[in-house]
Structures are given as C-alpha cells and as structure tokens.
C-alpha positions in Angstrom: 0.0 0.0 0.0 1.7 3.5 -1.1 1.7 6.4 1.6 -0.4 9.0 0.3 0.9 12.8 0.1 0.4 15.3 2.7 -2.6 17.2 2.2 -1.7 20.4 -0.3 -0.6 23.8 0.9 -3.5 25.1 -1.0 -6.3 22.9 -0.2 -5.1 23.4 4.1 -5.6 27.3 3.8 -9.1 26.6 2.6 -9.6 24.7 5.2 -8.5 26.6 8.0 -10.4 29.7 6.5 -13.6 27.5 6.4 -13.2 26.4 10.0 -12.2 30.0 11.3 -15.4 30.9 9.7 -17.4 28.3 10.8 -20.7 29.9 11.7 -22.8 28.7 9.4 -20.2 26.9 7.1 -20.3 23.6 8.4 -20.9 22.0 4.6 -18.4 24.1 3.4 -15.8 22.5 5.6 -17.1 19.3 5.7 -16.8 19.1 1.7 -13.2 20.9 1.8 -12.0 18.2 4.6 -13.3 15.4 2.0 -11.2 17.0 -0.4 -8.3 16.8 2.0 -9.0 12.7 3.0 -9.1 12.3 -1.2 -5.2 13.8 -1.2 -4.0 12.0 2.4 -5.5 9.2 4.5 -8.4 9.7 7.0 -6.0 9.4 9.5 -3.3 11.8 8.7 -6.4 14.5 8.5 -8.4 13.5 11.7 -5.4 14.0 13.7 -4.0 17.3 11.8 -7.5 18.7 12.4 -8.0 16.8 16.0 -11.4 15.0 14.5 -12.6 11.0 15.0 -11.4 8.7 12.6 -15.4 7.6 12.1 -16.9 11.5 12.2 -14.3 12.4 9.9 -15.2 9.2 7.4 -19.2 10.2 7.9 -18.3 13.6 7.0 -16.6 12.1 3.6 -19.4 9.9 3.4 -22.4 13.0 3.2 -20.0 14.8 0.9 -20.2 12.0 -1.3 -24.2 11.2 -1.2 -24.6 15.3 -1.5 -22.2 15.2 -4.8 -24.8 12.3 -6.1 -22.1 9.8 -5.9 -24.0 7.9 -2.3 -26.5 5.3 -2.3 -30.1 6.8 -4.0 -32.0 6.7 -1.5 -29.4 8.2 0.9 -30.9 12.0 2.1 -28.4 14.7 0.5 -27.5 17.7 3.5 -30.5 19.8 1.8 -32.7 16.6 2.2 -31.6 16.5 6.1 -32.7 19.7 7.0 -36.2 19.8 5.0 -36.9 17.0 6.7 -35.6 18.1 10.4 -37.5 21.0 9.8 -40.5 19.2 8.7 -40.6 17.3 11.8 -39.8 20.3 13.7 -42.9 21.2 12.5 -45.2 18.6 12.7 -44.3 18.4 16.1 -45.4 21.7 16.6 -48.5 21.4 14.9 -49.6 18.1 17.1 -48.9 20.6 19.8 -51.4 22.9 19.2 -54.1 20.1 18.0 -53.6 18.8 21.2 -54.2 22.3 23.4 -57.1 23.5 21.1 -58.7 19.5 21.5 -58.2 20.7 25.3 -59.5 23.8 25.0 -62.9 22.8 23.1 -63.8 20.0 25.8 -63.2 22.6 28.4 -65.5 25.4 26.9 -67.8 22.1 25.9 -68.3 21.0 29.3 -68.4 25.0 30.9 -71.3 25.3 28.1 -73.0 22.9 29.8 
C-alpha cells in the first residue's frame, strides 16, 4: 500500500479559513475536509485537524451522497434539514391540535 501525500498547501488554507469561519459553514468544511481525505489518508487528516477517525469518514461519506455519488436513497444535507425542519414542524402542529382539543372540551363542558 503506497503512503499518500500530505494534504496540499492550497487545499489546508481553505480549510482553516472554512473552519475559522465556521458559523454557518459547516458544509463548506465538511466538503473541503473530503477534499483533504481524497489527497491524504483519514488518518493523517483527523489527527491534523484533532477529528474522530469515524466522524471524519461520515463527513466524507455525506459529501459524497450530496455530490450524487451515495446510495439513491441516501438524504443529501439539503434533504436533512427539509426534513428536520419538517418534523420540527409537525411536532409543533400536534402541539397545538392537542391544546385547542383541550381547550374545546373545556368550553364544551363550561357550556354545559
């Protein structure tokens, strides 16, 4: 097995922009640290950027379904959040079912 290279000057300084901006750039780094694992091992880049070996290989893994390259019916990052927000959601919706349901057999039985 041949030693793969150290991970380019040029693809590192993105990287440690991306993370020094990291409010709201989480995909951003986590497709630019893919880009890194492609030119060095998994290993070499978890350490360097004091990651898991397994969150950095997940992160390599979404970066790969988002780039249409995953299994099809693996959700894309886009697909993730639609649907966290969607549950967010519903959640909140069953919420309010529930108090008005409440709030009708109340006035129901004051009615009374």
């Amino acid at each position: 097995m041949t030693a793969k290279a150290e991970v380019p000057e040029e693809l590192a300084t993105q990287l440690a922009n991306a993370i020094a901006e990291a409010e709201g750039a989480q995909d951003k780094v986590r497709r630019l640290v893919a880009r890194a694992v492609k030119a060095s091992s998994v290993g070499a880049v978890a350490r360097e950027l004091d990651l898991t070996e397994t969150a950095l290989r997940e992160w390599v893994r979404q970066a790969e379904i988002d780039a249409g390259r995953g299994q099809p019916e693996a959700l894309t990052t886009d697909e993730r959040a639609e649907l966290a927000q969607l549950r967010r959601e519903v959640r909140t919706l069953r919420m309010e079912r529930d108090i008005l349901k409440k709030a009708t057999a109340f006035f129901a039985k004051e009615s009374e």
